[in-house]
C-alpha positions as CSV (number, residue, x, y, z in Angstrom):
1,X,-47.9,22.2,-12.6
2,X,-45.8,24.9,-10.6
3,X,-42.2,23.6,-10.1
4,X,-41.4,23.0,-6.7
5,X,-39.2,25.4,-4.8
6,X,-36.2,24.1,-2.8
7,X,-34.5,26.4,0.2
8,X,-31.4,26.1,1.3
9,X,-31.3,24.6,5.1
10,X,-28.2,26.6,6.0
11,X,-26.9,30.1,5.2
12,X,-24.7,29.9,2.0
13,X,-24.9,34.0,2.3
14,X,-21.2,34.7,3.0
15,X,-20.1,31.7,1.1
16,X,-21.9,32.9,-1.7
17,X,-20.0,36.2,-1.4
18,X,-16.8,34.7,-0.7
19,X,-17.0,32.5,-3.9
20,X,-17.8,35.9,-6.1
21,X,-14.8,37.6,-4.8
22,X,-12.6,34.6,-5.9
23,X,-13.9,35.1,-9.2
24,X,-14.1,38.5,-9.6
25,X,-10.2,39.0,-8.5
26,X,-9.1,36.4,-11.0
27,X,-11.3,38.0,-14.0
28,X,-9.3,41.2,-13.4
29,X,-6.8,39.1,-14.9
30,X,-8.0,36.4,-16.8
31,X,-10.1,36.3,-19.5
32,X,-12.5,33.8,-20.1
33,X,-11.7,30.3,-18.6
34,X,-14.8,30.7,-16.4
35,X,-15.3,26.9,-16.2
36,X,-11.7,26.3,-15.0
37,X,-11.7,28.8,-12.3
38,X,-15.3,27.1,-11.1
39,X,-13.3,24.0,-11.0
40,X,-10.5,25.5,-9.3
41,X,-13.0,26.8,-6.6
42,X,-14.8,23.1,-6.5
43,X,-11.7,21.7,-5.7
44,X,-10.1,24.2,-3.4
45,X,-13.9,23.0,-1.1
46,X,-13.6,19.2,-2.1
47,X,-9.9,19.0,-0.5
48,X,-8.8,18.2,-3.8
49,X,-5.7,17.9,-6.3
50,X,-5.9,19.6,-10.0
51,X,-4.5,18.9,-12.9
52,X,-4.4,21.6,-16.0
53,X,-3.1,20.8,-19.4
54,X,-3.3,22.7,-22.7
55,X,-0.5,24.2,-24.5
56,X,2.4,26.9,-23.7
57,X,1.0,30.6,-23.7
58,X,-2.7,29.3,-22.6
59,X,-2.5,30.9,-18.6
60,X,-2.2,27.7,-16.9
61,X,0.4,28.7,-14.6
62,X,-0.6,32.4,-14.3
63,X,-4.1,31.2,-13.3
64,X,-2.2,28.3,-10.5
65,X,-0.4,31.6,-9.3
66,X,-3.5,33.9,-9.1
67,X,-5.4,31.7,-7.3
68,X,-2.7,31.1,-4.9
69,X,-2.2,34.5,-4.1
70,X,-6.0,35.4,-3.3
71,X,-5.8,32.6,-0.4
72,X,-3.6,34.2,2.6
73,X,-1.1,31.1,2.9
74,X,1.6,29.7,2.2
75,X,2.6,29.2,-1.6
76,X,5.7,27.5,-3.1
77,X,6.5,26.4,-7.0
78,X,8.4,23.9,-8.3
79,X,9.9,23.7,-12.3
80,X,9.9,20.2,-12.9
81,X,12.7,19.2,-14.9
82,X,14.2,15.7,-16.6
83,X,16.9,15.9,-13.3
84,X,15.3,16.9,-11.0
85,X,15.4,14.1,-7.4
86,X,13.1,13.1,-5.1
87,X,14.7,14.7,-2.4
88,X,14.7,18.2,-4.2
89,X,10.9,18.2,-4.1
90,X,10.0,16.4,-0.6
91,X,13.6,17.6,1.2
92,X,16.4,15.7,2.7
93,X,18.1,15.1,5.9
94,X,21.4,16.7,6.6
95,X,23.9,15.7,9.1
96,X,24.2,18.5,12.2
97,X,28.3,18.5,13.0
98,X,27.4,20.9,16.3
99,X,25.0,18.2,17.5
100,X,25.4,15.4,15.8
101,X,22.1,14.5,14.7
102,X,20.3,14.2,11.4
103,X,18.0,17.7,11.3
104,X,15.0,17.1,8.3
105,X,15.2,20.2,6.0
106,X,11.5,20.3,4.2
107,X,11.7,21.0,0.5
108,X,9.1,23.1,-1.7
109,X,6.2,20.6,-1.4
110,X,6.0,21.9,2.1
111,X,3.3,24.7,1.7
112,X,-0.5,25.5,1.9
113,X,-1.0,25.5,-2.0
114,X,1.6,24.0,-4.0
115,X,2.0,25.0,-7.8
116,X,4.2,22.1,-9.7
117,X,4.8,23.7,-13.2
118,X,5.2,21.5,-15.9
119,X,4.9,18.0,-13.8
120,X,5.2,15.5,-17.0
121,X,9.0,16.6,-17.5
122,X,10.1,14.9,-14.2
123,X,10.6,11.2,-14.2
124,X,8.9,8.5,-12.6
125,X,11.2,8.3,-9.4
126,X,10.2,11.6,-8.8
127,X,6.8,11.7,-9.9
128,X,6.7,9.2,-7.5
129,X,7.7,11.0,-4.2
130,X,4.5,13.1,-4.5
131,X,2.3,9.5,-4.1
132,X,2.3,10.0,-0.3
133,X,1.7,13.3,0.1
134,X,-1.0,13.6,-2.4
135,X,-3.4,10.9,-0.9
136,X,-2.1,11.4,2.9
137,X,-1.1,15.1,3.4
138,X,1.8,13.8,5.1
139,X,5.8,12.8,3.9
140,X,7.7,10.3,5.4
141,X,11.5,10.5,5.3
142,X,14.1,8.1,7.1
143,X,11.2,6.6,9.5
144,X,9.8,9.9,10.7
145,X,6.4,11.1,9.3
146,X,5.7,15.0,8.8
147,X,2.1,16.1,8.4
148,X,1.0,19.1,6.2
149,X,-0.2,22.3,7.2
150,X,-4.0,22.4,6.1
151,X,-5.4,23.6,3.6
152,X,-3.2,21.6,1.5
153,X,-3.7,22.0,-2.3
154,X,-1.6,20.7,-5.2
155,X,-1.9,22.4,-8.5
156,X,0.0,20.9,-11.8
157,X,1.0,22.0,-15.0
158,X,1.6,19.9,-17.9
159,X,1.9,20.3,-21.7
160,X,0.2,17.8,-23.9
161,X,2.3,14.5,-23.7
162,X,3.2,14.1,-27.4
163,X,5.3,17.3,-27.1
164,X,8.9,15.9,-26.7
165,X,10.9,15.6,-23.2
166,X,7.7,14.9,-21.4
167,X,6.7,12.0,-19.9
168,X,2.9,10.0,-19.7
169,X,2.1,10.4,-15.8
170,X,1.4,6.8,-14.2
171,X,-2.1,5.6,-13.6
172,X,-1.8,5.4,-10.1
173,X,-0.6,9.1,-9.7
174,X,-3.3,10.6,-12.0
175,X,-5.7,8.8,-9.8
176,X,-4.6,11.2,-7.1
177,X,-6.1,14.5,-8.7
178,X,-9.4,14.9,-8.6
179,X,-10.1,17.1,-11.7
180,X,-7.7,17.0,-14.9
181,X,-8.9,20.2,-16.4
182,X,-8.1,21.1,-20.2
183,X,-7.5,24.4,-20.8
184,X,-8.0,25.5,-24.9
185,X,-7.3,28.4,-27.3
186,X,-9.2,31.7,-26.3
187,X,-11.7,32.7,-28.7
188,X,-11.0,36.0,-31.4
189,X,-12.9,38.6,-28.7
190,X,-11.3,36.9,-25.9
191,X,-7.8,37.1,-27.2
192,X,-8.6,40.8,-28.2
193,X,-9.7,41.1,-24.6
194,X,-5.9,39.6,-23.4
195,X,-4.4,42.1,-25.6
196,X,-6.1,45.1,-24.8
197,X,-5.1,44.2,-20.7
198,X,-1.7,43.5,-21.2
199,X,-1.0,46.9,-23.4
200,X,-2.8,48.6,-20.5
201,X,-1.1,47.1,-17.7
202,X,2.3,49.1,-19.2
203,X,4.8,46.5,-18.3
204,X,3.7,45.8,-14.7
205,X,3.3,42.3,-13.8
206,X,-0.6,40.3,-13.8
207,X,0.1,39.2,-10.7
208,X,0.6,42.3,-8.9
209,X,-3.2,43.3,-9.9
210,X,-4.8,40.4,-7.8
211,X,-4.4,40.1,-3.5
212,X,-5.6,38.0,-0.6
213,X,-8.7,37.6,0.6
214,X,-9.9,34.3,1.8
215,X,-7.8,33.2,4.7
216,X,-7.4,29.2,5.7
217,X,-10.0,29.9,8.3
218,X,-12.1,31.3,5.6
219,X,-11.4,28.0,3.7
220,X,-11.9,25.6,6.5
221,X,-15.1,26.8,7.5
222,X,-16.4,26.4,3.3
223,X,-15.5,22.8,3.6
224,X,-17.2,22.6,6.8
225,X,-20.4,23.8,4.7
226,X,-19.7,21.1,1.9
227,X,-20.0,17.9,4.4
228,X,-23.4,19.4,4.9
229,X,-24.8,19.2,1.4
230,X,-27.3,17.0,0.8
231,X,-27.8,13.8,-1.4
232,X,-30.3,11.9,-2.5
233,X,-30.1,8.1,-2.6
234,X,-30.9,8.3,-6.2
235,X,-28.1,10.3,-7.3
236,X,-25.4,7.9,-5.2
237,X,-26.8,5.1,-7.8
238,X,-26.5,7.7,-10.7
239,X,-23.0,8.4,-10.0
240,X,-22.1,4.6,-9.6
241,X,-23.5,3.7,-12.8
242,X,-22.0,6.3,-14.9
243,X,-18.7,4.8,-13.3
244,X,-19.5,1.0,-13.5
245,X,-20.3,2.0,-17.2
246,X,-16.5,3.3,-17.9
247,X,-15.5,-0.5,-16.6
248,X,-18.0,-2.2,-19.0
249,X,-17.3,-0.1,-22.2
250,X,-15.8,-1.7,-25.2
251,X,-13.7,0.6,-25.8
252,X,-12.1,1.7,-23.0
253,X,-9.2,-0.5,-21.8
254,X,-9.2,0.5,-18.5
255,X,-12.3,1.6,-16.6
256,X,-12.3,4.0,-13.3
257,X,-11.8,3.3,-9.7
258,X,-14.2,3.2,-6.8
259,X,-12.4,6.9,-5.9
260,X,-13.8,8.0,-9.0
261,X,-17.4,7.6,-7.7
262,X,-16.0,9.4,-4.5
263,X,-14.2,12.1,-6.5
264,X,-17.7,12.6,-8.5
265,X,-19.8,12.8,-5.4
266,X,-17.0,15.5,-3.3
267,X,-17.1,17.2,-6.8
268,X,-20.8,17.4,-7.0
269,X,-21.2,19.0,-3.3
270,X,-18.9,21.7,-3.8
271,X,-20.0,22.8,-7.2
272,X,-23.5,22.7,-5.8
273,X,-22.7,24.9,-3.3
274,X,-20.2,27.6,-5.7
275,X,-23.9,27.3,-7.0
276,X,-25.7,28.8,-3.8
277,X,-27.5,25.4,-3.5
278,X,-27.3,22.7,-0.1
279,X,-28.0,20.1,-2.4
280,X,-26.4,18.3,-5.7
281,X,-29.2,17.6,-8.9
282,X,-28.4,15.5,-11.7
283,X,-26.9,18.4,-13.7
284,X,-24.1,18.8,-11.0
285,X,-23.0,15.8,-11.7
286,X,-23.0,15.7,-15.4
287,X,-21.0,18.7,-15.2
288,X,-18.2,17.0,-12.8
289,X,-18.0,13.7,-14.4
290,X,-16.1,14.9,-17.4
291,X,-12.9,16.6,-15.5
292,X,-13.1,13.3,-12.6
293,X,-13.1,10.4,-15.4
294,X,-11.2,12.1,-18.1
295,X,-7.6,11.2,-16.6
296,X,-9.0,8.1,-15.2
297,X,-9.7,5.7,-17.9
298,X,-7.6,4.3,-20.9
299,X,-8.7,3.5,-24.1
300,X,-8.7,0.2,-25.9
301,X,-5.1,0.8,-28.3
302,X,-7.8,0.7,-31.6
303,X,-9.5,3.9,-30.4
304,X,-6.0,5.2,-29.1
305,X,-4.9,4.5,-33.1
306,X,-8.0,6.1,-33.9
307,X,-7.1,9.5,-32.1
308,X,-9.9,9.3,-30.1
309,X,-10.7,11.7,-27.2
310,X,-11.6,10.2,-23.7
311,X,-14.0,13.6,-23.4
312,X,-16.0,12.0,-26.4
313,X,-15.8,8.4,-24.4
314,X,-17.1,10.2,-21.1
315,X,-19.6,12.1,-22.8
316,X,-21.4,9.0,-24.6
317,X,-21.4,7.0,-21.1
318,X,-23.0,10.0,-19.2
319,X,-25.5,10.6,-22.2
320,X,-26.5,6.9,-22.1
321,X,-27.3,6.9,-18.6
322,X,-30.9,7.4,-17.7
323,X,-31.0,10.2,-15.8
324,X,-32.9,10.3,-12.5
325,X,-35.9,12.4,-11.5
């Protein structure tokens, strides 16, 4: 029996093209890492937060800042440190002597894409100012609210928590990103590969080898094309279960939330359409289960004791789940 052969009901041509540019201007720079630069891309169309951890040296913050600079908009980075207030990320208001009034001075979190290196050195007051404008797009300071300039994209930094001066990220604020990718060690040809480029760039910055070329209108009208992806009832079910699964597993200790199954199914679209496809399968969603759930559950304190990934957790609960056909 001839398998059946789908068409796409709208013109993912230029998107297509767009999406291969993205990628080919990063690789001039980046080796390897092609999974994390498809989630980069998934989440740039999903209208979505990302989280990268892995170690120092790894390209987690040259990759943030690549990415920002092939989108002509607005970019701003912020160092996290163990002082660093509330008011020096979201801004402050300052008293105007000439008029007497109190004139709002935005801070760094006031851009198109905002890179926060690092986030897991800042403490929780601070950690907490970015609740709001995470989940809203919008800051409120001394009654008056200020809404964000679209797109609006927070990329974050963090070093694996047991390193020291770093601290665990709460629940509520991890819920806000909707991938938590983890970047690892490049293999022997790959970091042969990094080598080679850096001794043939001759001291000039990585950076300066990339430039802009998708523009927010660009970007507005590729999330325009991921509301129009289409799902099957089916696959709405398979996504639930997979996530009422994390809340009935032994040993997890905390399962995921209802935006979880959201996250999974915004996730879905726009990798199926980085894909060329109008439509999500079962495979798309596999494949964006693992960076949604990952920073969403908790596990039971014997299987933290254990050492115990929540990748291998996720994995088992997506591998027991029949999937549909």
């Amino acid at each position: 029996m001839e398998e059946p052969v789908f068409e796409s009901r709208v013109d993912l041509t230029k998107l297509s093209a767009q999406v291969g540019k993205i990628k080919e201007e990063i690789g001039k720079v980046i080796v390897g890492q092609e999974a994390m630069i498809d989630l980069l891309v998934t989440a740039l169309l999903a209208d979505g937060h990302v989280l990268i951890e892995g170690v120092p040296g790894v390209a987690k913050t040259l990759t943030a800042k690549l990415f920002s600079k092939i989108i002509s908009v607005e970019f701003s980075r912020i160092q996290f440190t163990p002082d660093l207030m509330p008011s020096d990320v979201v801004g402050t208001s300052v008293f105007n002597m000439k008029n007497s009034n109190f004139e709002f001075h935005p801070g760094p979190i006031f851009s198109n894409i905002v890179l926060i290196d690092e986030i897991n050195r800042a403490p929780a007051k601070t950690q907490a100012a970015l609740f709001e404008v995470m989940e809203e797009r919008q800051v409120t300071v001394d009654g008056a609210t200020h809404i964000m300039k679209k797109p609006y994209m927070v990329l974050a930094t963090q070093n694996p928590i047991e390193h020291e001066g770093t601290y665990r990220l709460p629940e509520a604020q991890l819920d806000r990103f909707l991938f938590k990718i983890v970047v690892n060690y490049p293999n022997l040809d790959e970091e042969i590969s990094i080598i080679s480029k850096q001794h043939q760039r001759e001291g000039s910055l990585a950076v300066e080898e990339v430039a802009p070329i998708i523009s927010a209108e660009d970007i507005a009208n590729m999330k325009a094309f991921t509301q129009k992806v289409h799902v099957e009832e089916h696959l709405m079910r398979y996504i639930a279960q997979i996530v009422q699964e994390t809340r009935n597993n032994p040993m997890l200790f905390l399962g995921a939330s209802p935006r979880a199954s959201v996250a999974i199914l915004n996730g879905a679209k726009a990798f199926a359409l980085i894909q060329g496809r109008d439509f999500i399968n079962p495979e798309d969603i596999k494949k964006i289960a693992l960076p949604v759930l990952r920073h969403r559950i908790a596990l039971s304190p014997e299987k933290e004791m254990e050492g115990i990934s929540p990748d291998v957790i996720v994995q088992q609960i997506i591998d027991k789940i029949e999937v549909p056909r």
